[in-house]
N, C-alpha and C positions, 0 to 999 in steps of 0.2 A: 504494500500500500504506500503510494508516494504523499509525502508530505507536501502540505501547501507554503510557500514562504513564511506567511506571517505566524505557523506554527512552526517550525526551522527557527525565525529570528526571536519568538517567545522562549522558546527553549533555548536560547544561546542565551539572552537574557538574563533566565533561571538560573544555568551553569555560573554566571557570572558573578551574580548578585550572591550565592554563595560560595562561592572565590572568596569573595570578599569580607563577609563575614569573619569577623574575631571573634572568636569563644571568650567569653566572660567568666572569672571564676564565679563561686557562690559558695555563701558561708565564710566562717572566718577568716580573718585578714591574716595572712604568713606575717613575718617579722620584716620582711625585704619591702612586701609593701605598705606597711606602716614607716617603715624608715623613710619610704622615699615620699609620702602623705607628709611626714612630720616634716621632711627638708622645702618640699613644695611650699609649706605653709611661714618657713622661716624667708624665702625670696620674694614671696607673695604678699606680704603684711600687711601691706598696704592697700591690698584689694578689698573689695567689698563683696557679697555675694552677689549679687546684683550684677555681675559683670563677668558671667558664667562663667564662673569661679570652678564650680564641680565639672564642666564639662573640661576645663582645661588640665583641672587636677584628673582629671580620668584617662584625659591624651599623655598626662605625664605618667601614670602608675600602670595604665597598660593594660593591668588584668583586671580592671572595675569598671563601672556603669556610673557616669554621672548620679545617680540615683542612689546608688551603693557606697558612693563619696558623699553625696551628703549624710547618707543615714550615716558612715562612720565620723563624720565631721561633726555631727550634732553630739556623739556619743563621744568622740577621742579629743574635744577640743581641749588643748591647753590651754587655752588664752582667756577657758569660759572663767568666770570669777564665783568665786564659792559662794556671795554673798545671794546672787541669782537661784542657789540649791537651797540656800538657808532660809531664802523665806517663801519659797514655796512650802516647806516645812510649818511654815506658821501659818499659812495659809490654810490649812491642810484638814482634815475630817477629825485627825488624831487628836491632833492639838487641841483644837476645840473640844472632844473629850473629853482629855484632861487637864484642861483647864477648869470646864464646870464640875466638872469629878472633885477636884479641891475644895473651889470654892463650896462644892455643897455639903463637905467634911467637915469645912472649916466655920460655915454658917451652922450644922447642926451642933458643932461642937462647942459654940456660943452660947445655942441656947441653953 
């Protein structure tokens, strides 16, 4: 059965477009690619995310997915400040808790 061109030129296509294709890893990050995330992020400092940040950090580390750079950027940032951790902590269901937990120890203990 002979093939028509425009199924020939779809199929060269297809071969192509998977040529091209990079395999992405998945799951966690080796040490080689957080080393080269962490050096990315010490030349980059000055960037913003806004200025596809992850997608460049992805063309540098090779084996990640702009997508998989930020999820690990949101999780591995050094530069986040603890201050940011600490009051979500106060913010938090717990907290509130045990804060009325006391105080309602400390109001019965009153009376």
């Amino acid at each position: 059965m002979a093939q028509n061109d425009s199924e020939a030129t779809k199929q060269s296509c297809d071969l192509q477009t998977v040529s091209k294709r990079i395999t992405k890893q998945q799951g966690h990050w080796n040490q080689s690619e957080h080393n080269t995330y962490l050096n990315f992020l010490l030349e980059n400092a000055n960037h913003t995310k806004g200025q596809r940040l992850f997608k460049r950090m992805s063309q540098v580390v090779g084996t990640r997915t702009p997508s998989q750079c930020r999820s690990h950027h949101q999780k591995f940032n050094p530069q986040k400040t603890k201050s940011s951790i600490d009051t979500s902590f106060w913010r938090s269901k717990q907290f509130a808790r045990s804060y009325f937990a006391q105080h309602k120890q400390s109001n019965e203990d009153s009376n």
